[in-house]
C-alpha positions in Angstrom: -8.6 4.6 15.5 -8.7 5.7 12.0 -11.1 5.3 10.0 -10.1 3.5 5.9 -12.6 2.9 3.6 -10.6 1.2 1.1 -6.5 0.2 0.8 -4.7 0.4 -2.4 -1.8 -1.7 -3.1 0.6 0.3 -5.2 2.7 -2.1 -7.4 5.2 -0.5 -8.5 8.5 0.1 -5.9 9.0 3.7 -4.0 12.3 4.6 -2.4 11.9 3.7 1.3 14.2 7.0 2.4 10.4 8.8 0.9 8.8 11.0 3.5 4.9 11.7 3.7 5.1 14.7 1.0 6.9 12.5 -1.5 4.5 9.0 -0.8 1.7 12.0 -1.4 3.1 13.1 -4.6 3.1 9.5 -6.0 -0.3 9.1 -4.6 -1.4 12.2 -6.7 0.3 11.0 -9.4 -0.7 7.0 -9.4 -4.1 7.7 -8.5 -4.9 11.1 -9.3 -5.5 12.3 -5.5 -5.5 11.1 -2.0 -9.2 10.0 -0.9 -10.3 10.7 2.3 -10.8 7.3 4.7 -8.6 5.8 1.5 -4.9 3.6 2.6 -2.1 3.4 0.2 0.5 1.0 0.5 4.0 0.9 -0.7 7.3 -1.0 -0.7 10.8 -0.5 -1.6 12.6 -3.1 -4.3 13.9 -5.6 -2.4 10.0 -6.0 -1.0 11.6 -6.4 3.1 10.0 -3.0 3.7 6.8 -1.3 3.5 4.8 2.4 4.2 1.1 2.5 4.5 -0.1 6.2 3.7 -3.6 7.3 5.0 -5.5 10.2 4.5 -7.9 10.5 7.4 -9.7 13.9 6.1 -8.0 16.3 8.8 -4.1 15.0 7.5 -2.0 12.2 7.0 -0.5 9.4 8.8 2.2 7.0 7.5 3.4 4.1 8.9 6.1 1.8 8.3 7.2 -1.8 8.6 10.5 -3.9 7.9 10.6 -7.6 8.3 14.2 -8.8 9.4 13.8 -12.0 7.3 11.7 -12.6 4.3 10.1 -10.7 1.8 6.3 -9.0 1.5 4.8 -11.3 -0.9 4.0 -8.4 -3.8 3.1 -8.4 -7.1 5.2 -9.8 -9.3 4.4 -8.9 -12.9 2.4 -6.0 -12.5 -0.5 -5.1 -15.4 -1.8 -1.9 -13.7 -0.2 0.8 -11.1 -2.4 -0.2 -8.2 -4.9 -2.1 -7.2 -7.4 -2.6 -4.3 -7.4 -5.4 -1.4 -9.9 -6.4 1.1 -8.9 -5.5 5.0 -8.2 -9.3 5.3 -5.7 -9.1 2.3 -4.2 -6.0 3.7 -3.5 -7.9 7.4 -1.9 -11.0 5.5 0.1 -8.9 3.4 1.2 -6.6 6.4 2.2 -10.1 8.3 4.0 -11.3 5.5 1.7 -14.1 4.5 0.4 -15.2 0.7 -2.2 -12.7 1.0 -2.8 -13.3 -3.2 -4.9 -16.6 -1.9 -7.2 -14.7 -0.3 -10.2 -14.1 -2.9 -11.8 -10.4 -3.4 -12.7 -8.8 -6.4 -9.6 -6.7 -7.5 -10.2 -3.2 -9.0 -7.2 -1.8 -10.7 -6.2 2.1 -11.9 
């Protein structure tokens, strides 16, 4: 249905009350600007909760998900803002699973 290039984990935790306007001002500011065909995920502190921001070249969607139990396995010790994951990475991480084992080259910003 839409069409993403490349999904970009954002490490470092966004207020989960954040509507699209605010998750596309901390795109702008962790990555400079929102790509078209580019996904952006986020999650709150607490890592039970996430938003997926994607800029499709006419707008953008968000989405959001909350697990009742457990957490979204995230970054713990994060060394850059963001970083890239493979569309397999992105599903385990979306279904709560260790996506981290899954290899891919990482890029970082």
């Amino acid at each position: 249905m839409i069409r993403i290039d490349q999904i970009w984990l954002a490490t470092e935790p966004v207020d989960m009350r954040a509507g699209a306007e605010t998750l596309l001002g901390r795109v702008v500011q962790v990555f400079g600007q929102a790509q078209r065909h580019h996904a952006y995920i986020f999650t709150n502190k607490r890592s039970n909760r996430i938003k997926v921001l994607v800029q499709d070249g006419f707008g953008i969607w968000v989405s959001a998900r909350r697990l009742n139990e457990g957490k979204f396995q995230w970054i713990q010790y994060p060394s850059h803002k963001s970083m890239t994951l493979s569309a397999e990475q992105s599903q385990a991480l979306v279904q709560g699973l260790p996506w981290q084992r899954l290899e891919q080259p990482v890029q970082c910003l």
